[in-house]
N, C-alpha and C positions, 0 to 999 in steps of 0.2 A: 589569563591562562595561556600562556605563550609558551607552551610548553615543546620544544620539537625535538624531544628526547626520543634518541634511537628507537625508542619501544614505548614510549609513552600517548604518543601524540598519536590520537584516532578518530577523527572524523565521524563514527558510527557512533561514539559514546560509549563503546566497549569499552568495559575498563580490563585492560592486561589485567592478565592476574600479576600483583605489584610481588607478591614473594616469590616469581620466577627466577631462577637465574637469567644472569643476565643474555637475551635472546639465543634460550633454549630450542629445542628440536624445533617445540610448535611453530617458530618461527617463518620459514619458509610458506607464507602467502603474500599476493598485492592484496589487501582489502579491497575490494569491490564497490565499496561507495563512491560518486562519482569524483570526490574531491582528493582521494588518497589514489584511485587505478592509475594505471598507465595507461588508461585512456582518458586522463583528464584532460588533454587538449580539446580531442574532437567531441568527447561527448560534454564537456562544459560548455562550449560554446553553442551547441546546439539548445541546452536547457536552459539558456541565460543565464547562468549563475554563475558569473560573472566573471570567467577566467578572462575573459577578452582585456589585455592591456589597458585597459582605461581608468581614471581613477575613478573611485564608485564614491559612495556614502558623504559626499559633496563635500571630503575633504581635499582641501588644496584651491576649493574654489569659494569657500566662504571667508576669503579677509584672513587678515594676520590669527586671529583667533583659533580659528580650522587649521590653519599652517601651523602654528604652535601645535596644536597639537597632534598632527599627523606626525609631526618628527617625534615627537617625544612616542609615541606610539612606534616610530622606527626604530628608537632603541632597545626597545622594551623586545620587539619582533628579534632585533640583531643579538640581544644577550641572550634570547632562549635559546638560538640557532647558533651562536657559539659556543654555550652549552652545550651540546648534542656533537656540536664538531669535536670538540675534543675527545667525545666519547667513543666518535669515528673511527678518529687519528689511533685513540689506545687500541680498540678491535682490530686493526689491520697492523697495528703495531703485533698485537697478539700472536697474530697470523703470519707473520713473517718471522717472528720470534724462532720457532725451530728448523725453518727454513736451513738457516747457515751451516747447522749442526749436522742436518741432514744432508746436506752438500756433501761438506767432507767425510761424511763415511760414505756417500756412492761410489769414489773410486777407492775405497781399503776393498780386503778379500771378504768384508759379513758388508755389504751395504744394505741398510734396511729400506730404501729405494732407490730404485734407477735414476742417473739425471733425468732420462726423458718422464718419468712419474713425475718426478720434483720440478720440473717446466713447467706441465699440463696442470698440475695438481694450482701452482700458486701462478697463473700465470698473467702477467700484469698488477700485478698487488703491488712490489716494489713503485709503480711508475704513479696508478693510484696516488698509495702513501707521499709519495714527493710533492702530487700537484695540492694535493689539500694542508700538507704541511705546509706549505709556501702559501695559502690562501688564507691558512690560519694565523700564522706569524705576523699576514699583513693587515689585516684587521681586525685582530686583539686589540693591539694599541690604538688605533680609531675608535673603537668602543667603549678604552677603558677611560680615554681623552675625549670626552663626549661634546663635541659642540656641536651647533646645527649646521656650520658650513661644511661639515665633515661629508665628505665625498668618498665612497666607495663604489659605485656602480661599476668602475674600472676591473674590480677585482672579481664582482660577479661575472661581467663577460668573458672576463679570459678564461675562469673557467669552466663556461659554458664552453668556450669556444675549446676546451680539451676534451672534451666528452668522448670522440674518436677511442681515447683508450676505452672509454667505458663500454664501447660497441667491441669493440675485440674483447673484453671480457665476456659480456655476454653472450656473443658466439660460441667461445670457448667453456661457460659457465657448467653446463650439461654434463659435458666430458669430462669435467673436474672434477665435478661431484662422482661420478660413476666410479673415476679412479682413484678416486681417494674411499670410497665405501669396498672397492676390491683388493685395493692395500691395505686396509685394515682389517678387513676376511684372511686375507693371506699372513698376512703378519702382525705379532700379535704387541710389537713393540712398538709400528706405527699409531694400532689402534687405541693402547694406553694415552700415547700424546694426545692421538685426536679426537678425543672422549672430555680432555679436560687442556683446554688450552685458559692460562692466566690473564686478563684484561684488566689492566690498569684502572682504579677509580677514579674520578676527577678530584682535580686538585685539594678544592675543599672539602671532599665529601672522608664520611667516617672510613667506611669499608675501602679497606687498600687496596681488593682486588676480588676479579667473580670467577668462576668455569666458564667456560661456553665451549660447546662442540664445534669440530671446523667446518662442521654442513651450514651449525645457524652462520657462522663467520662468513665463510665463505656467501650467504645469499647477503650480507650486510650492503656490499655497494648496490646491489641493484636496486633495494629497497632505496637507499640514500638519493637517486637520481631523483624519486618521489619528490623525497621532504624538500630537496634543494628546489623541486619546482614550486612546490607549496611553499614557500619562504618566497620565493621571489615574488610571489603573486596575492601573498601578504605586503611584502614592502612597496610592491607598486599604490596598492591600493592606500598607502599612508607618505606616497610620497608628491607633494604639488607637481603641479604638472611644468610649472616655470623651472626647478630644482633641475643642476648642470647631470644629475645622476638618474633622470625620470624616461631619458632614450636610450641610456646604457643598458639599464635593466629592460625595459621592455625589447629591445633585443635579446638578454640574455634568456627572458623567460621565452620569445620567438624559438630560441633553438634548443632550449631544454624540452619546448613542448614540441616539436618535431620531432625532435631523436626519442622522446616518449615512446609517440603515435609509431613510429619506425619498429621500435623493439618490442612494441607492447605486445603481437604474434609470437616472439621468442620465446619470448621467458612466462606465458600465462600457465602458472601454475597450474591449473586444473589440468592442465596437458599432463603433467610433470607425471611419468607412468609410475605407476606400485610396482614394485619387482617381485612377485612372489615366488617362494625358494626356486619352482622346477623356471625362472627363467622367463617367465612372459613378463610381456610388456602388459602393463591393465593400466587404463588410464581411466579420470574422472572425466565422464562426459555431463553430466549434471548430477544435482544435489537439490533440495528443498524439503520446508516443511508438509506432509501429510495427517491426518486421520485416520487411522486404521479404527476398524470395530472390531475388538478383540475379546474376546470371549463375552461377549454381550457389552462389552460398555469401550468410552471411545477414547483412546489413548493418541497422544500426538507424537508422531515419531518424525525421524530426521532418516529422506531416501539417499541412498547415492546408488547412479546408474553409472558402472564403468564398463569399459570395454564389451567384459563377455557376463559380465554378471550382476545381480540389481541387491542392493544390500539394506534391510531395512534396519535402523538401531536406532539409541535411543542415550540421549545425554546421560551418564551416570550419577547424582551428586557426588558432589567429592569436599575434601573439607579446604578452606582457605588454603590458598597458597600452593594448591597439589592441582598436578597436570590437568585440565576436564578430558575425560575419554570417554568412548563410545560403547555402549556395551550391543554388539550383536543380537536381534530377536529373531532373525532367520535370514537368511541368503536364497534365491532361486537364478541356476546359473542361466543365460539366456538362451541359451541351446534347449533348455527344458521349458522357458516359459512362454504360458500361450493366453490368451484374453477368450478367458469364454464366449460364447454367442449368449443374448439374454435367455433363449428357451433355454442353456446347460445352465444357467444358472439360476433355475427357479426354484431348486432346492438350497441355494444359499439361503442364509439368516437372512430378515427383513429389517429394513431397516427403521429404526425408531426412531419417528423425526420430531423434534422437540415442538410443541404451537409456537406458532408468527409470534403468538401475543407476547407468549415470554421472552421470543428472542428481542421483542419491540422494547417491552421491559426493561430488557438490560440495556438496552440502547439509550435510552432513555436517559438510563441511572448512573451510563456512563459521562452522558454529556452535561446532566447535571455534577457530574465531580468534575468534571474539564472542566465548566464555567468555576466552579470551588475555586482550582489550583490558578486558574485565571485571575480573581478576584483577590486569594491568598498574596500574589505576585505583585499585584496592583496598590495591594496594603503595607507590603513591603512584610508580609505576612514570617511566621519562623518557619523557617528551613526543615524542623519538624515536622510542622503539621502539613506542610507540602508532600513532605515524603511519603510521610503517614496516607492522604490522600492518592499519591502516585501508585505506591503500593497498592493500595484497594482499586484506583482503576485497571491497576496492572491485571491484577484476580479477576476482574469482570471481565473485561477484553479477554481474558484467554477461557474464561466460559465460552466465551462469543465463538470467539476462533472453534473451540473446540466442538458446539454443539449448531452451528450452524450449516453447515456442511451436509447435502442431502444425495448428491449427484454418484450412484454407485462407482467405482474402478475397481475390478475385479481379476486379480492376476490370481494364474492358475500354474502350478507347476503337476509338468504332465507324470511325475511318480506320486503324485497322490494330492499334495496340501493344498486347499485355496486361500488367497485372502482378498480381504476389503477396504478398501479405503475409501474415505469420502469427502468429495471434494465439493467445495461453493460453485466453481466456475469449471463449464465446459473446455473453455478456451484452454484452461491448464492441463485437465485430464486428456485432449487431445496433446498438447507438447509434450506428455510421457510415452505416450503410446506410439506419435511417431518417433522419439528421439530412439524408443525399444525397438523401433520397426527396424529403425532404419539399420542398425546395430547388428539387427538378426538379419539384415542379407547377406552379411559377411559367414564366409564357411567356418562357425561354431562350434566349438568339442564340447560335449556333456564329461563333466569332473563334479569330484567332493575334492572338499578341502580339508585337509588335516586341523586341528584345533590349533596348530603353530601358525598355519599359513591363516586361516582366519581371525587371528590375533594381530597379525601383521597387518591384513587388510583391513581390518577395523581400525587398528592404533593409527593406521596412516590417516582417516575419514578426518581428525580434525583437524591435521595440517592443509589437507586440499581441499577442505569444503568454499564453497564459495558464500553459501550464505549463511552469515552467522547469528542473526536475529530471530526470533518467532514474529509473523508477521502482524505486528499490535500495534498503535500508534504511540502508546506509553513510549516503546524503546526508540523513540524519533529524538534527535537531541531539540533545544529548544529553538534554535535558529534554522532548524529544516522549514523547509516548507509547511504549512500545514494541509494545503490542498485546498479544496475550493467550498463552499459551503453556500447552499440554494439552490439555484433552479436552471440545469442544462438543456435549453432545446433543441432537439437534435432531428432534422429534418431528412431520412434515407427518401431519398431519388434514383437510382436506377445501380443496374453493375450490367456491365459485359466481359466477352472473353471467355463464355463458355463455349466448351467444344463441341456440346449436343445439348438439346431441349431437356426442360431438366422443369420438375416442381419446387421452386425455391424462394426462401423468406431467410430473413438474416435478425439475429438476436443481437442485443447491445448491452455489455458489463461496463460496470463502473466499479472502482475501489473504493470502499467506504468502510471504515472503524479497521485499513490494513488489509481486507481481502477483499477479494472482485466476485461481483455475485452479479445476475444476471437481471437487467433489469425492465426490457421493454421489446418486444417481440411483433417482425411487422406480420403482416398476413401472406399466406403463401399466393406465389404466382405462379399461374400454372402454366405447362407447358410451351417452356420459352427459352431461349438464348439469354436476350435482353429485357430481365425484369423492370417494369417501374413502377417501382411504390410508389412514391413519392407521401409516403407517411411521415405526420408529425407525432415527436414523442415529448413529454416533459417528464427529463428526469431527475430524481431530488438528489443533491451530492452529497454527502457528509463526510468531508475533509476529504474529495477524490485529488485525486491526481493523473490518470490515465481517463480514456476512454479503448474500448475493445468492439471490433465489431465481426462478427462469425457470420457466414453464410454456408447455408445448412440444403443440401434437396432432402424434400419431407419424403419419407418412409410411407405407403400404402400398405404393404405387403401387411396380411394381417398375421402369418404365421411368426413375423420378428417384434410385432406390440406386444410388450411381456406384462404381466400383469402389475409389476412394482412398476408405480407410477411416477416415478424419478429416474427412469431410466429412460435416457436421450437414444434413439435407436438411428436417429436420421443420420445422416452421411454430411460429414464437415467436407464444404465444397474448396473453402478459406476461410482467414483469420486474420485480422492484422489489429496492430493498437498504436495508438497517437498518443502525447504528451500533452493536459491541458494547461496549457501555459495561462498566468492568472491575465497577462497583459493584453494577449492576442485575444482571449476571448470575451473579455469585459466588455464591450462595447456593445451600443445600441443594437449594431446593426447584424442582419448573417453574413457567415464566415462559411466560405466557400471551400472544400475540400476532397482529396481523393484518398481511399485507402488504396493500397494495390497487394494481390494477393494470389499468391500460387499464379499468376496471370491472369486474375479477375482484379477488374477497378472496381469500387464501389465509390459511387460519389454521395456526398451528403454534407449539408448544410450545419451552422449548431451558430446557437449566440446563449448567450450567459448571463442569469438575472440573481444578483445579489439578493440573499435571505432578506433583508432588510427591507428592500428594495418591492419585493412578490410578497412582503405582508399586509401591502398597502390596500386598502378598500377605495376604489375611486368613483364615487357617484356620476351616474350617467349624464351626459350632458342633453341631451333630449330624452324628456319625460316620456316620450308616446311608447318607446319600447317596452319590455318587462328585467331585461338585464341592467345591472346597474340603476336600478329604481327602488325606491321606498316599496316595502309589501304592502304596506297601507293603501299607498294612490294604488296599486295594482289589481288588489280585491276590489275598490271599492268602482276601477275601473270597469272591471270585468262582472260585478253585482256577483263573485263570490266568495265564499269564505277561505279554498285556499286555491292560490294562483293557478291556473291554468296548466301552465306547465309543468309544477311540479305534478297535477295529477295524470297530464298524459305521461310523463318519463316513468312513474310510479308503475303505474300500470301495464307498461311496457315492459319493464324489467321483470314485472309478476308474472308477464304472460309468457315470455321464453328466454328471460333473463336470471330466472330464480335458481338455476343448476347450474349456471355458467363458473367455472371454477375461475378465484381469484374477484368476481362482480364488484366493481368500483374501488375495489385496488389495482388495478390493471387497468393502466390509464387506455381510452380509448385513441384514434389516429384524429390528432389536432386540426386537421382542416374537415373532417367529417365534425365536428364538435364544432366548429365556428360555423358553419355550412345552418347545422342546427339553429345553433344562437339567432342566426342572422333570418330564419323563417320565423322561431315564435316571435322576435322582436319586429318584425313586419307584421304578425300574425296572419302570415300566409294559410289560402285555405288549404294548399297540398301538405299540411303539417305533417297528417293522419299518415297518407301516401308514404312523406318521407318518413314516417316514423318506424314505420313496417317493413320499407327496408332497410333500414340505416342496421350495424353493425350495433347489437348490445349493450359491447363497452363504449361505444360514442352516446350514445344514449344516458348510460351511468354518470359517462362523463360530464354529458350536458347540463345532469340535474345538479352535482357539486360544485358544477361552474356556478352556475344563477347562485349558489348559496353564498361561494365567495367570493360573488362581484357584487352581493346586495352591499348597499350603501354605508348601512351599520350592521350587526350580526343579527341576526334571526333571533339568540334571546338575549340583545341589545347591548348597549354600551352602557347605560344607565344603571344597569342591574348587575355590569360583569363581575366589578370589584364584592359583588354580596356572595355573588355564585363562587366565586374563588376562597370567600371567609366560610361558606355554610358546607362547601364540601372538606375542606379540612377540620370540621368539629370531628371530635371523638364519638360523645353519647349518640348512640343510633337514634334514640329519640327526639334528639332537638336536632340531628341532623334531618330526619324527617320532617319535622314541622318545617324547618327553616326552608328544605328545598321543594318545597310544594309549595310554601307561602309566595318563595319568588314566581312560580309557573301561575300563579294566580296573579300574580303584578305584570306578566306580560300583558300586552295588548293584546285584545282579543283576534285579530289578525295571525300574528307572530304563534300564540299560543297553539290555536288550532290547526296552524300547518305545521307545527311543532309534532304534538301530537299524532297527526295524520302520519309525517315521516318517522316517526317513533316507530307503530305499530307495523309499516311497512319492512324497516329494518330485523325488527324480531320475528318477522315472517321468513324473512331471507337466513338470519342467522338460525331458522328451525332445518332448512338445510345445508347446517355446516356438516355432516360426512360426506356430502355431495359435492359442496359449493367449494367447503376449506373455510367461510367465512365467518370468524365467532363475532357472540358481542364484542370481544374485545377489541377484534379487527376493527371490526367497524366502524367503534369508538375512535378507536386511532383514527381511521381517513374522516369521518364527520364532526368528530369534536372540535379542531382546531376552526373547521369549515365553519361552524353555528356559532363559536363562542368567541373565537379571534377578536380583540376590539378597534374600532376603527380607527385611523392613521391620527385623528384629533387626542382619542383615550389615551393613546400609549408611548405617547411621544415623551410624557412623561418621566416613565420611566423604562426609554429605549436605551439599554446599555448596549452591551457587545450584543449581535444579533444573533449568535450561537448560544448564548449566555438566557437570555431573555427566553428565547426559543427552548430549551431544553426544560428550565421550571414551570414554565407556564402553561406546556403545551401539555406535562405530565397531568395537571392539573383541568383543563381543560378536557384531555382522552376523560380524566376519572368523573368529573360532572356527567358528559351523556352515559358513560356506562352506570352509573347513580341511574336513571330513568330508563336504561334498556333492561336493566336488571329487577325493576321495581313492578308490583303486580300492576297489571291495565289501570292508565287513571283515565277516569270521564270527565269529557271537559264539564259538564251539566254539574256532577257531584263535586269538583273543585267549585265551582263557580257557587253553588247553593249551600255550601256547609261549607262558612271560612274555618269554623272548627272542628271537621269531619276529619279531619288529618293527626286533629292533636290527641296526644296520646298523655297518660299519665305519666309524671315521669319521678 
C-alpha cells in the first residue's frame, strides 16, 4: 500500500473521501498525526518511532535475503512516489497555466490583475515546477529500468538541498492566499478562473482532467515538503546500509526534516485565521471531541475555541462522496462566557451517571471482540467478518466514550443559556478552561453573528480542525501502537516550588479504551511547600499510552463543596503528562523521573509489569509466613477455620471501612500494604495497633493481596475448568445443582473462608448508595482474585495475555457474582444434604 498519492496517503487511516475533486477546499490542513505533521522531525524522534536515520526492521542487515528484498521494497516505495510526482508536476502545471494570459492583460487598458497581484499571487511556482520537473525527468527512467545497482540518492539530495525556494514560498504563502481570495472578491473574472483551475490526470488513468480551486493548489507545495520527507524515510528504512545511496539520503532526509521543524510555526494551519465578513482576524486556538448533556441525554459534539468565540457543532451525515460539514448547535462569544461557581450551578440538571458495572461490562465485551479480530487475523480470518466485528467494536467504544464521562464543565453565557459538558478527565476540563481564560484577557467585544457569518465560521471548522478522530481505539490504524497492557507502578515522592504552604495531593490519569480517566489519588499533605508522599500506586493499563499527573490544593471551604459529587472544586496547582514508551519502562527495575509544571517538579518513580507476567501465583518460599502459603498449612497452623488475617482485615473494613466510597477498588498506598504484609507474615503482636491506624484502603488492600499471592486460588485449580463449564449452562436448575455441588468439593478450609468473605462482601455491597460499591463491582475486583488459576493450570492455554484475560476474566466476575447474588448458603446445610440443593428439573 505504497500509495503517496497527493491526497490519498494518510497516516491516521482517514480515508479522503475518494469522490472529491481532486484536493478541493477541504484541503488546507497538516494532518496532526505524528508521521504526516511538520513536526515529524522533532516529535518522531522523541517517541521512537523511528524517524531517526537508521535502518529499522533488520533489513539490510540479515544477508542477501533481507537485501533482496529491501530493494525490491525500494521500487515498490519509488513507483508510488512517482506516481504522485506526476500528479505534483500537473497541479502546479495547472497553476501556472493562467498565469501567462494573465500577464499580458496587466499592461492593456482592462487588466484583470496588476503585475504586482500576479507576482504575489503565484510567486515561486514557476522555480518549484522546474526543480521537480528535472527531478522527475531524472528518475522515471531509473524506475522504469529497474535494477538493484540503480542509484538515486543523488537526485534526492539535490533536491532537498533546493528547498530554499520552498522557504520563500512559505513566507510568501499567507499573502498569496489573502490576494488572491481579494481578487476574486473584487473581480469577478479572476474569480471564474480561480474557482475551476484544469489538472491534468496521470498518464494512464481514465479521467483526463479534474477542477481544483487555486487556494487547494496553491497549499499543494507545502503539503508535498511532507510526503517527500515521508518517502525518504520510507526508503531509508528499505535501503542496506553498505548501498552507495544509504548517506545520500540520510542527508537528504537530515535537511527535509530541519527546514520541517523550521516552517512548521509558519504555516500551522490552525493559526490560519477565519475572516469573517466585518474583517477580523478569528483564529483556531483548539478543537476536540466533548459530551454535552442535552436535553437530558448525551450527545458527543466536536468544540472549536477561536479567538474571541467557542463554537459547539456537530458532524452532519452526508452521503458519499459530498463535502463532511459541521452543522452549528450554538456559539457563546467569549466576551459573554463565564464558568459558573458550583453553588450557581445547583440548579443545573444532575447528572446521570451510568453504574461502574455496566461501564466494566462493556469493557469487557470490548476486549473480548479485540481478542476476536486478533484471532480472526491470526486465522488468516475473511476480511468480512473482521469488519463486521470492527464495526460492533466501533459501537461499543463509542457507548464507552459516550457514557463514561462524569466530571461536570459548565459554560455559562451571561444573556441567559448554560451548558454541560462531561468530561472523563480533569486534566482536559482544566486545558479548556485555561486555554478560555487565557483568550478572555485580551479586550473582548460582545457581537451576534448574522446566519452568513456563522455559516462561514462553521464551513471553515473542518478545514482547520486539528483533530479528526473520535477518540476510540477502533480508529487506531493496525500498525499504531497499541499501548501498554498490565500493570503500571507508579511511586509519587515529593514536588516543590510552591510559593506558599498549601494543602496538596496530586491525582494520576491513564488513557485506557482512547480516553484518560483518573485513576489513583495520593493523600493530601497538609500545610507545606514540600509535600512527600512518597505513595505507591498500581495501576492497571489497558492499551495506555500516556501517563498525566495533576497536583490539586484541597478545598476546605465548606460553602464551595456542592452537593453533586462529581464535582472537583479543589484548585489545579499543575499538570503535566509523559509518554509511556513500551522500551523504557519494561524493565525490572524503577525509572526514575521528573514532571515539571507551572514551576512545580513533581518527582516519581514507575516500572512496568506485563499482564502475563502479574498473572503469575508464586508460592512462598518460606512456609512460616501466611502470604504466599497453602490456606490449608495456615488454618491448621493457626488451629483455625479461617486464617487469621483475613478475619482481622474483614473486620476492620466493617468497623470504619463499610462507607468508605470506592472500598477495594481504590487501590490502597503500596508500601503501607507491604508494611502490613510483612507484620502478619512475622505475626507481629502490634498487628492490632497497626491495624487501627493504617489507612482503610491499605487494609482492603492487604486482604486481596493474601488472596492473590495464595499459591493456588482460594476455589482452586482442580475445580477451575468445572467452575467455568457450570456457570455457562443455561438451565437455572442444573446450574444450581452444579455450582453448589462444586462449593461442596472445596476443601473444607477454602470453603469456609470462602463463605466467610462471601457474607462480608454482601454486607458492604448493602451499602452501595453510600459506599458506590455493587455486587458487581465487587465481582469484578474479587473474582479474578479467587478464581485466577495458577501459573501450572494455564500455561496451557496462555495465548495472547489481552486475549486470554478478557474471556476468562468475563467469566470468572460472573462465577462470584453467581454466589453474591445467591440466598445465604450454610456451610452445615451444603455439607449435610448432598441433595438439599437439587431441584426437580
Amino acid at each position: 500500500d505504497f500509495n503517496y498519492g497527493a491526497d490519498e496517503y494518510d497516516a491516521e487511516g482517514n480515508e479522503e473521501p475518494k469522490a472529491l475533486p481532486e484536493g478541493s477546499e477541504t484541503m488546507p490542513y497538516i494532518d496532526e498525526s505524528p508521521t504526516m505533521s511538520p513536526q515529524l522531525s522533532a516529535r518522531g524522534q522523541e517517541s521512537g518511532d523511528g524517524v531517526s536515520p537508521t535502518p529499522t526492521d533488520g533489513l539490510g542487515t540479515g544477508g542477501e535475503r533481507d537485501a533482496g528484498k529491501g530493494l525490491e521494497m525500494r521500487k515498490l516505495v519509488l513507483s508510488g512516489f512517482l506516481a504522485s510526482e506526476e500528479i505534483y508536476i500537473n497541479q502546479l502545471e495547472a497553476l501556472l497555466l493562467p498565469m501567462k494570459p494573465l500577464k499580458a492583460t496587466a499592461t492593456t487598458s482592462q487588466p484583470v490583475l496588476t503585475l504586482q497581484q500576479i507576482e504575489t499571487i503565484f510567486y515561486k511556482i514557476q522555480d518549484i515546477y522546474e526543480i521537480h520537473k528535472e527531478f522527475y525527468d531524472s528518475l522515471c527512467p531509473k524506475v522504469q529500468q529497474w535494477d538493484s545497482n540503480v542509484t538515486m540518492g543523488h537526485l534526492f539530495q539535490k533536491l532537498a538541498s533546493q528547498l530554499g525556494v520552498y522557504k520563500a514560498f512559505v513566507d510568501n504563502y499567507k499573502i498569496a492566499l489573502e490576494t488572491a481570495e481579494k481578487c476574486s472578491q473584487s473581480n469577478y473574472q479572476f474569480q471564474k478562473i480561480s474557482e475551476e483551475l484544469k489538472v491534468k490526470g496521470p498518464k494512464d488513468s481514465k479521467e483526463s482532467h479534474t477542477s481544483v480551486t487555486m487556494e487547494a493548489l496553491l497549499y499543494k507545495p507545502i503539503d508535498r515538503v511532507t510526503r517527500s520527507t515521508l518517502v525518504l524515510h520510507d526508503l531509508l528504512k528499505h535501503t542496506p546500509a553498505d548501498h552507495p545511496d544509504y548517506p545520500l539520503l540520510q542527508d537528504a532526509l537530515r535537511i527535509s526534516q530541519n527546514f520541517l521543524s523550521s516552517i512548521n510555526e509558519d504555516i500551522d494551519p490552525r493559526r490560519t485565521a477565519v475572516t469573517t465578513p466585518k474583517g477580523e482576524t478569528r483564529q483556531l486556538v483548539k478543537d476536540g471531541f466533548l459530551v454535552e448533556l442535552s436535553e437530558g441525554s448525551r450527545k458527543l459534539r466536536h468544540v472549536f475555541l477561536f479567538t474571541d468565540v467557542l463554537l459547539c457543532a456537530k458532524l452532519k451525515k452526508t452521503a458519499v462522496g459530498k463535502h463532511q460539514q459541521y452543522d452549528c448547535k450554538w456559539y457563546v462569544p467569549l466576551a459573554d462566557l463565564v464558568f459558573p461557581s458550583p453553588e450557581e450551578s445547583e440548579h443545573c440538571p444532575q447528572v446521570h451517571v451510568i453504574p461502574d458495572h455496566e461501564l466494566e461490562d462493556m469493557k469487557m465485551k470490548i476486549s473480548a471482540i479485540k481478542s476476536e479480530v486478533q484471532k480472526e487475523k491470526a486465522n488468516k480470518g475473511q476480511s468480512r467478518a473482521i469488519e463486521r466485528l470492527k464495526k460492533k467494536m466501533f459501537e461499543n467504544e463509542f457507548w464507552l466514550l459516550l457514557n463514561s464521562p462524569a466530571i461536570p464543565f459548565r459554560i455559562h453565557n451571561r444573556n441567559g443559556k448554560s451548558y454541560l459538558f462531561l468530561l472523563s478527565s480533569d486534566y482536559e476540563r482544566s486545558e479548556w478552561r485555561e486555554a478560555i481564560q487565557k483568550l478572555q484577557k485580551k479586550d473582548l467585544q460582545a457581537f451576534v453573528l448574522s446566519s452568513v457569518e456563522l455559516q462561514v465560521l462553521t464551513g471553515s471548522c473542518f478545514k482547520l480542525r486539528t483533530v479528526h478522530n473520535i477518540p476510540v481505539t477502533s480508529n487506531k490504524d493496525d500498525d499504531e501502537s497499541p499501548g501498554l497492557y498490565g500493570f503500571l507502578h507508579v511511586i509519587v515522592h515529593s514536588a516543590k516550588g510552591f510559593k506558599q504552604s498549601a494543602n496538596l495531593y496530586c491525582t494520576l490519569e491513564v488513557d485506557s479504551f482512547g480516553y484518560f480517566v483518573s485513576k489513583a489519588k495520593t493523600r493530601v499533605f497538609r500545610d507545606t511547600t514540600e509535600p512527600q508522599w512518597n505513595e505507591e500506586f498500581e495501576i492497571e493499563l489497558e492499551g495506555s499510552q500516556s501517563l498525566r499527573i495533576l497536583c490539586y490544593e484541597k478545598c476546605y471551604d465548606k460553602t464551595k463543596l456542592n452537593k453533586d459529587n462529581n464535582e472537583i472544586v479543589d484548585k489545579i496547582m499543575g499538570k503535566g503528562q509523559i509518554q509511556l514508551d513500551p522500551q523504557a519502562v519494561q524493565t525490572k527495575n524503577w525509572h526514575m523521573d521528573v514532571i515539571e509544571m507551572n514551576g512545580i517538579k513533581v518527582e516519581f518513580s514507575m516500572k512496568f509489569t506485563s499482564r502475563d507476567m502479574s498473572l503469575k501465583r508464586t508460592p512462598s518460599k518460606k512456609q512460616t509466613g501466611v502470604f504466599g502459603v497453602k490456606i490449608s498449612v495456615v488454618t491448621k497452623r493457626e488451629r483455625s477455620k479461617v486464617p487469621y488475617i483475613v478475619r482481622q482485615c474483614i473486620e476492620e473494613v466493617e468497623k470504619r471501612g463499610i462507607e468508605e466510597v470506592g472500598i477495594y477498588r481504590i487501590s490502597g498506598v503500596a508500601t503501607d500494604i507491604q508494611a502490613l504484609k510483612a507484620v502478619f507474615d512475622a505475626n507481629n503482636k502490634d498487628i492490632l495497633v497497626m491495624l487501627s491506624d493504617m489507612d482503610i484502603n491499605a487494609i482492603a488492600g492487604t486482604l486481596k493481596l493474601y488472596f492473590r499471592e495464595l499459591p493456588e486460588p482460594l476455589l482452586t485449580d482442580r475445580l477451575y475448568p468445572a467452575f467455568m463449564e457450570g456457570i455457562a449452562l443455561s438451565d437455572p436448575a442444573a446450574k444450581e445443582n452444579c455450582m453448589m455441588h462444586l462449593l461442596r468439593s472445596l476443601p473444607d478450609p477454602n470453603l469456609i473462608t470462602f463463605l466467610f468473605l462471601l457474607e462480608h462482601l454482601k454486607r458492604v455491597a448493602e451499602k452501595e448508595p453510600i459506599n458506590k460499591m455493587s455486587l458487581h463491582n465487587l465481582a469484578t475486583v474479587f473474582g479474578p482474585t479467587l478464581l485466577r488459576p495458577s501459573e501450572g493450570e494455564s500455561k496451557g492455554h496462555l495465548t495472547l495475555a489481552s486475549d486470554i484475560w478478557s474471556h476468562d476474566v468475563m467469566a470468572q466476575v460472573q462465577v462470584l457474582l453467581y454466589y453474591l447474588q445467591h440466598p445465604p448458603i450454610s456451610f452445615t446445610e451444603l455439607k449435610r444434604n448432598t441433595l438439599y440443593f437439587s431441584t426437580d428439573v
